[in-house]
C-alpha positions as CSV (number, residue, x, y, z in Angstrom):
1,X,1.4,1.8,-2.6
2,X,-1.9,2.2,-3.8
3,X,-3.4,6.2,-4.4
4,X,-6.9,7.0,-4.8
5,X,-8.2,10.5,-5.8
6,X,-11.4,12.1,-5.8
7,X,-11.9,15.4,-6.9
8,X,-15.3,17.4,-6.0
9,X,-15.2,21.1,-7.6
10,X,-12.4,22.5,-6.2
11,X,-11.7,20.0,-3.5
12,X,-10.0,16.7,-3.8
13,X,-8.8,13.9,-1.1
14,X,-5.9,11.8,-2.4
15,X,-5.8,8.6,0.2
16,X,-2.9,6.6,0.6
17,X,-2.6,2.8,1.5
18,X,0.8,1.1,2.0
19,X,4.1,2.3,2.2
20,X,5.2,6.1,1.1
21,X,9.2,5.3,0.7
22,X,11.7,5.8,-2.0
23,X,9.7,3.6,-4.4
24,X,6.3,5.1,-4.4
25,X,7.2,8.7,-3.6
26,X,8.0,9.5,-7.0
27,X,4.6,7.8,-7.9
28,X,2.9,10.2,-5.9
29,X,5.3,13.6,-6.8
30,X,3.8,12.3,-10.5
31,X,-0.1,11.6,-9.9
32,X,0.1,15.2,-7.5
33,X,2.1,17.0,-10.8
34,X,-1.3,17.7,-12.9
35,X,-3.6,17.1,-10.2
36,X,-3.3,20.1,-8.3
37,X,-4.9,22.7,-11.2
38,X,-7.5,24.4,-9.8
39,X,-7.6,22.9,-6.5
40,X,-8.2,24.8,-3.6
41,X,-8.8,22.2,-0.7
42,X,-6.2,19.3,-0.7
43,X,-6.6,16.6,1.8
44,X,-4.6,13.5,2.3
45,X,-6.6,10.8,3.6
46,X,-3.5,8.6,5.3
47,X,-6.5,6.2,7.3
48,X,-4.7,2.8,5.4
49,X,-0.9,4.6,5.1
50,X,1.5,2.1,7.3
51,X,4.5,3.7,6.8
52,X,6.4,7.4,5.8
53,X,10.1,7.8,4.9
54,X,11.9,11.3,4.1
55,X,11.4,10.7,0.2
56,X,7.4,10.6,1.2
57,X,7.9,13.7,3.8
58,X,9.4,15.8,1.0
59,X,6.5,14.8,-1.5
60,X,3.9,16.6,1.6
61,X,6.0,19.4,1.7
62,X,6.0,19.7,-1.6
63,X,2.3,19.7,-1.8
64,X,2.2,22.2,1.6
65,X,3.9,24.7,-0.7
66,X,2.1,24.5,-3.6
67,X,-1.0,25.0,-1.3
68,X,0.3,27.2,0.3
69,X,0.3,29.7,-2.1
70,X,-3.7,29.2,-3.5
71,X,-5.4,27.3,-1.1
72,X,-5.6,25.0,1.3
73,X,-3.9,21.3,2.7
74,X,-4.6,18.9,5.7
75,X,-4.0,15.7,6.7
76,X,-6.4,13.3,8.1
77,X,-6.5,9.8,9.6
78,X,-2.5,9.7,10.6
79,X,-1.9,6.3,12.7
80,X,0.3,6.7,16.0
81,X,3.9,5.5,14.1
82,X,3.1,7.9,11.2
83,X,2.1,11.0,13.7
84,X,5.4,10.3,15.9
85,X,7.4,10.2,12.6
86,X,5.7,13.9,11.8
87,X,6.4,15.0,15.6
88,X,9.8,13.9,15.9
89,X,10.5,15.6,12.1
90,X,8.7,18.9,13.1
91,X,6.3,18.3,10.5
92,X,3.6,17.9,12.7
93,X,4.2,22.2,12.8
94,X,3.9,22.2,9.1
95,X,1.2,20.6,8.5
96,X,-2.7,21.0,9.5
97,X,-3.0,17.3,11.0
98,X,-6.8,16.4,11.9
């Protein structure tokens, strides 16, 4: 899985490509670890993100919280399989899905 970031003020977009599974959520849980001082608006950009297991599901909500409690979190760009994976798992009330 690849993970690109980019941070503008208090803003940043973190897009995924590839598979978010058992591997490469804890890749992500790291890169979001210092990442998330000072940010208010988080977006995940998920436009080249193929597929989501429950280790990547509990990474978002992860994030959610965090957000939750000084700013801001959406997710942008979900394909069809990812956005039945977030229906069928309820996330898709948890999260703000554009």
């Amino acid at each position: 899985m690849n993970i690109e970031k980019k941070k503008t003020g208090d803003s940043l977009v973190i897009s995924l490509e590839g598979k978010l599974n058992n591997s490469t959520a804890p890749q992500l849980e790291a890169e979001l670890q210092g990442s998330l001082d000072g940010i208010k608006d988080l977006t995940f950009d998920l436009s080249d993100l193929v597929y989501i297991s429950s280790a990547g599901l509990r990474v978002l909500l992860l994030a959610q919280k965090k957000m939750n409690a000084k700013g801001n979190m959406k997710v942008k760009n979900v394909c069809d399989e990812i956005m039945e994976i977030f229906e069928d798992t309820g996330f898709s009330s948890i999260l703000t899905i554009e």
